[in-house]
C-alpha positions in Angstrom: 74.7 76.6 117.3 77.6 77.1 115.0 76.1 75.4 112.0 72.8 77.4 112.6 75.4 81.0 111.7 74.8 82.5 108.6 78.1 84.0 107.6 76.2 87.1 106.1 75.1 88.0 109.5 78.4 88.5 111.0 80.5 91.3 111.3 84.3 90.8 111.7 86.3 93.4 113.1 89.5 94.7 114.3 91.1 97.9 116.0 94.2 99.3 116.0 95.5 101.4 119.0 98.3 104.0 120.1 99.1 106.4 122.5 97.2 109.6 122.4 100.9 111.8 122.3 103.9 111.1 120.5 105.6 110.3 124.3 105.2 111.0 127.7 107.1 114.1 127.4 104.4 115.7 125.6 101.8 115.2 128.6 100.9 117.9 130.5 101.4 117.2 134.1 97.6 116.2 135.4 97.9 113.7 132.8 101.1 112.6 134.1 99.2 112.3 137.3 96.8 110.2 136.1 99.3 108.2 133.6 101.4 107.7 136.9 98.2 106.3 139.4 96.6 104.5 136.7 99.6 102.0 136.1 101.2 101.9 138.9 99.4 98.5 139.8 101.2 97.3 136.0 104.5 98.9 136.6 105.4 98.0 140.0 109.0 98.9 140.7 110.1 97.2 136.9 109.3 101.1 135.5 108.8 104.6 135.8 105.8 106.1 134.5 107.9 107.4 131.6 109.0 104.0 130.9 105.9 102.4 130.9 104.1 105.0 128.3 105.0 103.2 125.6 101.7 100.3 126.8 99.7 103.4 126.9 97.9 102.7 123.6 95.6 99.9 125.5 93.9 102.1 127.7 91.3 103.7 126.4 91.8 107.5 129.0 95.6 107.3 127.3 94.7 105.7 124.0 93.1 106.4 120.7 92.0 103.9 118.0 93.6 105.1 114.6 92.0 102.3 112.0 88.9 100.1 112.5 88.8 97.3 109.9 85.7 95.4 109.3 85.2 92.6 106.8 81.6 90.6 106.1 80.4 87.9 103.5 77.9 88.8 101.3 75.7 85.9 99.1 76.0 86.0 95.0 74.4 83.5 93.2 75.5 80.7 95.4 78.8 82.0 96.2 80.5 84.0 98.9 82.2 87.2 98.9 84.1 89.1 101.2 84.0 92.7 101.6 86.2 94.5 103.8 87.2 98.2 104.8 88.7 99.8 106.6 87.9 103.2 108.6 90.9 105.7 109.2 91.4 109.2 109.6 90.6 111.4 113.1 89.4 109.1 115.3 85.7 110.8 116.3 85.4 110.9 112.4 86.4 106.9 112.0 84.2 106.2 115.1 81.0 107.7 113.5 81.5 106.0 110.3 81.8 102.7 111.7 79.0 103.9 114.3 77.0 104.5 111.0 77.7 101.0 109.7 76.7 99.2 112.8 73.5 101.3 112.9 72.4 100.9 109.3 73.5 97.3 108.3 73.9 95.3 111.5 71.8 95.9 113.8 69.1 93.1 114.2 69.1 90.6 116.7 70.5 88.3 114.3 73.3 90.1 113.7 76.4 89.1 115.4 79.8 91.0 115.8 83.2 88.6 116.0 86.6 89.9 117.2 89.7 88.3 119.0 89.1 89.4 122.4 86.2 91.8 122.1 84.9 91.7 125.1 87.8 92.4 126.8 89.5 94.4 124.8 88.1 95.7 121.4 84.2 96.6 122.4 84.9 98.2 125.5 87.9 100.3 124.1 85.4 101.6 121.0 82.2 102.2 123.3 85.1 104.4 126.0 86.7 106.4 122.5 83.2 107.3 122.0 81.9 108.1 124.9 84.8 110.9 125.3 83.7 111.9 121.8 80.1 112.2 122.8 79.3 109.6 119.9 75.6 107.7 121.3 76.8 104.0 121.5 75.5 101.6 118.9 72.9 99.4 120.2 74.8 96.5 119.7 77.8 98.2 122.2 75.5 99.9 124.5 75.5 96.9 126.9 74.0 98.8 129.7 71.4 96.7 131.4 71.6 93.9 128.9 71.4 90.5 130.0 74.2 88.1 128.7 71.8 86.4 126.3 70.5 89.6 125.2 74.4 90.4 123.6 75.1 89.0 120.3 78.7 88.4 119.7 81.3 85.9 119.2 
């Protein structure tokens, strides 16, 4: 399968993540609530709450993505180029650009999207940020109903 890839058709990707507030402090206290029952299974006894916010940049509820960079080959005259951006600014603004992106430029079935750890991590983080931001998921994230050979990703 891997020789049949076309480099062209593949969208590399990466997100970067941080807490939504500056520290814990700055919750309010529902959200120091939630903070609180959502990690307790992580923490254990090892940390409070407080101590554990630092990790709270990999969940999605306590997270925001600040910077999505993409990169994809494009075919010249026998050779291969790279092109690669990188989306930045407030996050429902970032989302929607690369929402755009996905929408216009890769989103045939031939069309595949590559990331370390994306379906654990990556795809499920970006489809939750815009799901709070009320953003319609991208066909190629909206995974609802799918059947594993319908998703193309590697």
């Amino acid at each position: 399968m891997i020789k049949r890839l076309k480099l062209e058709h593949i969208l590399f990707l990466d997100i970067e993540t941080v807490p939504q507030f500056a520290d814990y402090d700055s919750l309010d206290n529902p959200t120091k609530l939630l903070w609180a029952a959502k990690t307790k299974y992580q923490r254990k006894e090892n940390f409070t709450p407080k101590e554990f916010y630092d990790r709270a940049g990999i969940w999605a509820e306590f997270g925001k993505i600040i910077c999505v960079s993409v990169g994809h080959f494009i075919l010249e005259n026998d050779s291969k180029k790279i092109c690669i951006t990188t989306f930045t600014g407030k996050e429902k603004d970032l989302l929607l650009e690369f929402k755009e992106l996905l929408d216009k430029y890769f989103n045939g079935r031939r069309h595949l999207l590559c990331a370390h750890n994306c379906k654990e991590f990556d795809f499920p983080f970006i489809a939750r940020r815009m799901l709070i931001h009320k953003i319609e998921l991208p066909s190629k994230l909206n995974l609802f109903e799918k059947n594993p050979w319908e998703i193309n990703y590697i």
